[in-house]
Backbone as JSON Lines, residues from 0, in Angstrom:
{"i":0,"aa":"X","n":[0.84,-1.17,0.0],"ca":[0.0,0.0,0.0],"c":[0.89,1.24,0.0]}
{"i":1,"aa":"X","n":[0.62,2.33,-0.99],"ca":[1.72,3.62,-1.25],"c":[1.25,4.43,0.41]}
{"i":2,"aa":"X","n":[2.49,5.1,0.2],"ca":[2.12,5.88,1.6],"c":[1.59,6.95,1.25]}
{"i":3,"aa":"X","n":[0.77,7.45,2.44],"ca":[0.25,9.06,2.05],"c":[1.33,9.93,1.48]}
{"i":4,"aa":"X","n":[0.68,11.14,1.16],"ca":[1.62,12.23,0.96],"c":[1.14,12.64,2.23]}
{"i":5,"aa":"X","n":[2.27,14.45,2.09],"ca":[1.68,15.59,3.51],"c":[0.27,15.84,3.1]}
{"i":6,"aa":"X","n":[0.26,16.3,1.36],"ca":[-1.23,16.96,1.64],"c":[-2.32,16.06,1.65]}
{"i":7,"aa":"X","n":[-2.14,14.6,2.08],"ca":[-3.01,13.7,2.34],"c":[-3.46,13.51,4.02]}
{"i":8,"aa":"X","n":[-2.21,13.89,4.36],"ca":[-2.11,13.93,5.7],"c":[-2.46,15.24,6.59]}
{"i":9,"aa":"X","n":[-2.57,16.34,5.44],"ca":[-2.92,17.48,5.94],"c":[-1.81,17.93,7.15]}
{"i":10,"aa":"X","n":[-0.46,17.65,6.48],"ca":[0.47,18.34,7.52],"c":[0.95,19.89,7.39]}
{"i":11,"aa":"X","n":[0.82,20.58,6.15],"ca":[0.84,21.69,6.16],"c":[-0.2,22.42,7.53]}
{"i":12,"aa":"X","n":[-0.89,22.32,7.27],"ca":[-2.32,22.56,8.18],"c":[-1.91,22.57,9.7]}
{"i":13,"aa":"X","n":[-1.33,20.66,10.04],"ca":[-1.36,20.4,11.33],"c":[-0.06,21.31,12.05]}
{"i":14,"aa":"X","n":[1.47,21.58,10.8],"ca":[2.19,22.13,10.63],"c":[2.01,23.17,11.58]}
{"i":15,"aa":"X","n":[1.53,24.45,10.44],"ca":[1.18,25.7,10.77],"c":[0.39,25.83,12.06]}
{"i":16,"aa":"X","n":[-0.69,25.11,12.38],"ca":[-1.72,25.37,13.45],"c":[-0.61,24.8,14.56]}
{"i":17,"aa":"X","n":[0.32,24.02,14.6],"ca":[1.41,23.7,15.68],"c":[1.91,25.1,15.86]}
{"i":18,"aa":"X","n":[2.62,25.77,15.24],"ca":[3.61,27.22,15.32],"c":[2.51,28.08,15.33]}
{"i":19,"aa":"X","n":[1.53,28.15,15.37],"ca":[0.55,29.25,15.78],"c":[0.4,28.86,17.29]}
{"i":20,"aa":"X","n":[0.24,27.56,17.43],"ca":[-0.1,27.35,18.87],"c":[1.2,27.74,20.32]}
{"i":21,"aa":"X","n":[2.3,27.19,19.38],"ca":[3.9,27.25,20.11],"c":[4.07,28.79,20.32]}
{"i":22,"aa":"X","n":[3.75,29.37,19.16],"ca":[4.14,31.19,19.15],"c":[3.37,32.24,19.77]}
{"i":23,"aa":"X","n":[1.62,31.63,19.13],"ca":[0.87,32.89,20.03],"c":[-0.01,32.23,20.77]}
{"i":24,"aa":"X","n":[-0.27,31.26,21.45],"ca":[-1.48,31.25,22.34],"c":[-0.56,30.14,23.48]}
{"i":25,"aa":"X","n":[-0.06,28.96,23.53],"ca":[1.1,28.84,24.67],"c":[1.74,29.8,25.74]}
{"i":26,"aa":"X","n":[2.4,30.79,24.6],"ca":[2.78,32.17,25.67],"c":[1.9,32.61,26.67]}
{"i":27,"aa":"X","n":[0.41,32.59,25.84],"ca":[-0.36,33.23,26.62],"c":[-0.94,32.84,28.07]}
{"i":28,"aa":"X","n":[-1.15,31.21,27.67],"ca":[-1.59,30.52,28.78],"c":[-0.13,30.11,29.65]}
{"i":29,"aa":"X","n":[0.93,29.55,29.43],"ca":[1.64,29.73,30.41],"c":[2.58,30.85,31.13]}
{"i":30,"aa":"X","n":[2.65,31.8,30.72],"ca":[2.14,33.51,32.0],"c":[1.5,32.97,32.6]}
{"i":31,"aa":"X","n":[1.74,33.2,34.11],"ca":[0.58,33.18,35.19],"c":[-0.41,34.03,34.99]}
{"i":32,"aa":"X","n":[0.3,35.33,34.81],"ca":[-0.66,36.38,35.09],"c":[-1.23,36.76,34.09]}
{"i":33,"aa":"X","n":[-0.49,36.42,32.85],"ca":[-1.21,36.9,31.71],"c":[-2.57,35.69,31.93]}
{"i":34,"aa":"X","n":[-2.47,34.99,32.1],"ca":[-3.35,33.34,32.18],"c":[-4.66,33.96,33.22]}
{"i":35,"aa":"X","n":[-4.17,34.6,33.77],"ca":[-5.23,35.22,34.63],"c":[-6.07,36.5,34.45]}
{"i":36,"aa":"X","n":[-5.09,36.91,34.04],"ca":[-6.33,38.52,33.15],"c":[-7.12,37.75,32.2]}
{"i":37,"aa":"X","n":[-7.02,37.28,31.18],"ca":[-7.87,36.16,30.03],"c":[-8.82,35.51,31.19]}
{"i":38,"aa":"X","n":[-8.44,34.9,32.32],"ca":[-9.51,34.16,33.01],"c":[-10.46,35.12,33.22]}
{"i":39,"aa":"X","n":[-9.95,36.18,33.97],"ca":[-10.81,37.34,34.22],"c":[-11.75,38.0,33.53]}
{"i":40,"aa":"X","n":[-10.75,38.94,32.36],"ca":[-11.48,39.02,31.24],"c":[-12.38,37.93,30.86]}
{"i":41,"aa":"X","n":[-12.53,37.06,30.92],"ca":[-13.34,35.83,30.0],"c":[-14.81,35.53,31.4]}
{"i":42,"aa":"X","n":[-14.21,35.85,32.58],"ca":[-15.77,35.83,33.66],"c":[-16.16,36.68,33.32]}
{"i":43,"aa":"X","n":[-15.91,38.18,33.35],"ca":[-16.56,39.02,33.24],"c":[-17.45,39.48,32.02]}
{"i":44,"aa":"X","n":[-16.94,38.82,31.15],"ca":[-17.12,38.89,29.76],"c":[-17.38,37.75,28.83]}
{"i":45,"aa":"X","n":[-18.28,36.21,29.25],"ca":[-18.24,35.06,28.68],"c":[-18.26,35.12,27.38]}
{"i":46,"aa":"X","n":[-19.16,35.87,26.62],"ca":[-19.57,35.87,25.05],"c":[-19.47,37.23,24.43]}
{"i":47,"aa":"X","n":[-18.81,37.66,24.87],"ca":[-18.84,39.22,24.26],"c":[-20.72,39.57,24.38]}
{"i":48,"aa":"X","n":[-20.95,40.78,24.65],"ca":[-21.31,41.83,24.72],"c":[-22.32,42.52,23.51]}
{"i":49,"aa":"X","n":[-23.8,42.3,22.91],"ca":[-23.98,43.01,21.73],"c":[-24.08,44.74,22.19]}
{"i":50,"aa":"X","n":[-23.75,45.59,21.22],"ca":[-23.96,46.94,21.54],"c":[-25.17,47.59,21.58]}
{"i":51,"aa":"X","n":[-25.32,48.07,22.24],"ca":[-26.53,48.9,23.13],"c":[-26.61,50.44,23.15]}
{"i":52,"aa":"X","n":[-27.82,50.77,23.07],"ca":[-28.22,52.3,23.04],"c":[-27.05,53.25,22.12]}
{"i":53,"aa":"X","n":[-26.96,52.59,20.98],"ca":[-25.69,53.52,20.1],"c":[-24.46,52.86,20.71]}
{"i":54,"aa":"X","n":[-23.61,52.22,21.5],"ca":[-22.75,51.66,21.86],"c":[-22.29,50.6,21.08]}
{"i":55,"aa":"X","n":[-20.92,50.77,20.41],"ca":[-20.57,48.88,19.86],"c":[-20.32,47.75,20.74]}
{"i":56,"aa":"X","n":[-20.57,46.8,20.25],"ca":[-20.72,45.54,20.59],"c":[-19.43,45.68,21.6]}
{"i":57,"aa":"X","n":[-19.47,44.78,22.42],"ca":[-18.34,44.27,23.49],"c":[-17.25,43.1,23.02]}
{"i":58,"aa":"X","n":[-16.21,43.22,22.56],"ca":[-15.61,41.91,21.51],"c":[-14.69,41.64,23.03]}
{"i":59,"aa":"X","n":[-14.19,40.65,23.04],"ca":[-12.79,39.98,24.09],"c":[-11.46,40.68,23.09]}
{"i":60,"aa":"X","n":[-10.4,41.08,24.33],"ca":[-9.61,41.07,23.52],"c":[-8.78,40.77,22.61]}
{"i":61,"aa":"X","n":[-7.81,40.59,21.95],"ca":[-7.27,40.09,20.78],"c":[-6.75,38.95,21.08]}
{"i":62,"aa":"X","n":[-5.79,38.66,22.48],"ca":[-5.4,37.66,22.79],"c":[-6.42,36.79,23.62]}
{"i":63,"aa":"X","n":[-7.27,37.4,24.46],"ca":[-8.35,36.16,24.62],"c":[-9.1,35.78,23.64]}
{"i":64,"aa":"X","n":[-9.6,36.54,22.1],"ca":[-9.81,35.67,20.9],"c":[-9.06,34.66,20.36]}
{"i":65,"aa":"X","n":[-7.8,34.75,20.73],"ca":[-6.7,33.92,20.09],"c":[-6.9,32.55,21.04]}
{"i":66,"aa":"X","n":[-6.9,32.52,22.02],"ca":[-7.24,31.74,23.11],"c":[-8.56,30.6,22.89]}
{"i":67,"aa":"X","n":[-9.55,31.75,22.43],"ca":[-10.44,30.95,22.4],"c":[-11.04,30.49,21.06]}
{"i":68,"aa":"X","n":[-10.38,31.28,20.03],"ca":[-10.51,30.73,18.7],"c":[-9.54,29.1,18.43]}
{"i":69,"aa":"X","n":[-8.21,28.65,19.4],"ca":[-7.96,27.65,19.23],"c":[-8.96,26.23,19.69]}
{"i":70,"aa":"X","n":[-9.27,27.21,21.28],"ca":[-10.16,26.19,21.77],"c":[-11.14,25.4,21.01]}
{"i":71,"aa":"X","n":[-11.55,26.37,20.29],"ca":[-13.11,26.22,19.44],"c":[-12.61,25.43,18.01]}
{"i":72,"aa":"X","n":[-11.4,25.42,17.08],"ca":[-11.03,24.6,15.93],"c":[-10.89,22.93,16.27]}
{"i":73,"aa":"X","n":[-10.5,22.68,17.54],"ca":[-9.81,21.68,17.46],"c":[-10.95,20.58,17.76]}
{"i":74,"aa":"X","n":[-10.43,19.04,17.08],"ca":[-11.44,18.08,17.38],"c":[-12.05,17.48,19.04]}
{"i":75,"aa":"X","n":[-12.77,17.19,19.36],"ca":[-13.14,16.65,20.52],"c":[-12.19,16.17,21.44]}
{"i":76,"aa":"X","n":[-11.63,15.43,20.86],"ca":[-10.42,14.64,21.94],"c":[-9.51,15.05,21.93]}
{"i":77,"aa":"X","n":[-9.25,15.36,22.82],"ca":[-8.36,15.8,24.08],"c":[-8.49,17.29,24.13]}
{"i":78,"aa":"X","n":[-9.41,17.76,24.11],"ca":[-9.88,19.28,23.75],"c":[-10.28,19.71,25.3]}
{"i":79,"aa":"X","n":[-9.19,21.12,24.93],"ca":[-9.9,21.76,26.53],"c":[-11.22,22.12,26.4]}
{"i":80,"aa":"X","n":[-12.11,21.77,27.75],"ca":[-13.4,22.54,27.72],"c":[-13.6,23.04,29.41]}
{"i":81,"aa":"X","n":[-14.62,23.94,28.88],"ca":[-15.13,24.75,30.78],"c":[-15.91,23.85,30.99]}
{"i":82,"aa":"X","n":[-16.09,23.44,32.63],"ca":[-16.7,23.38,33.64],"c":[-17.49,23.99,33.99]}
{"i":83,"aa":"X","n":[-18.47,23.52,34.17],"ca":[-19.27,24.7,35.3],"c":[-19.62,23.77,36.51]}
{"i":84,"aa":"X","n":[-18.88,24.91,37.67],"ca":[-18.91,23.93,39.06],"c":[-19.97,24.7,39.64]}
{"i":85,"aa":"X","n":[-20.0,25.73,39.79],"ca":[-21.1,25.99,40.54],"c":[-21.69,26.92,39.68]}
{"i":86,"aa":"X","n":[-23.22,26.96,38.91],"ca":[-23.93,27.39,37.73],"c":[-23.74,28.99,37.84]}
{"i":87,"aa":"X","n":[-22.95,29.59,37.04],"ca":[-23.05,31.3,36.36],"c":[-21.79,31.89,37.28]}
{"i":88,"aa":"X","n":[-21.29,31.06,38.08],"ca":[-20.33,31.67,39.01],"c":[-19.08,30.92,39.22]}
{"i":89,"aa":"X","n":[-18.64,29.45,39.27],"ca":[-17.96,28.89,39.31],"c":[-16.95,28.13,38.24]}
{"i":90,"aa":"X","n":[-15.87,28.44,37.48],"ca":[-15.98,27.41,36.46],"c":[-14.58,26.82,36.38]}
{"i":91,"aa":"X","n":[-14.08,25.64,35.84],"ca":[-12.72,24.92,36.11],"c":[-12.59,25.14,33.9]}
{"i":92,"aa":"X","n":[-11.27,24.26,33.99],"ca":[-10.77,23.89,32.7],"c":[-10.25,21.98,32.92]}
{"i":93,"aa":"X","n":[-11.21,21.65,31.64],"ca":[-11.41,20.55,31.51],"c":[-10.53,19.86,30.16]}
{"i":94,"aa":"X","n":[-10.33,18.63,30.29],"ca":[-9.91,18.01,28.98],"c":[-10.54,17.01,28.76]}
{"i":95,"aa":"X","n":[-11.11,17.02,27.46],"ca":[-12.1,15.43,27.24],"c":[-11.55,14.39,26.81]}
């Protein structure tokens, strides 16, 4: 049986989305503190915000989009997900 190629294997893809992950969103989560403003930011702010009375919308910032735009691509397994420990107030980080 011939072996795959990369673009059978979709390693360009797995490639790139590796060095996106190593370069900009790793940094982010291992900072303590940066790891913790994003937590913060992200209670206070679960879904962004629509804009109100002439006001624009409420977006997360650039690096908690980055954060959570990886969360959201990747397949099921072994994928971080939230918790909710105690409902609207409590929440952990999970891996399935």
């Amino acid at each position: 049986m011939a072996r795959k190629t990369g673009v059978q294997e979709n390693r360009s893809h797995s490639q790139t989305d590796d060095f996106i992950t190593r370069t900009h969103v790793l940094p982010l989560l291992t900072n303590k503190k940066k790891r913790q403003e994003l937590i913060e930011e992200h209670r206070l702010n679960p879904i962004g915000l629509p804009g109100q009375g002439g006001h624009p919308a409420s977006r997360h910032s650039a690096d908690l989009a980055r954060v959570i735009d990886k969360f959201r691509r990747q397949g099921m397994e072994g994928k971080y997900v939230r918790i909710c420990v105690v409902p609207h107030t409590g929440y952990k980080i999970g891996i399935t």
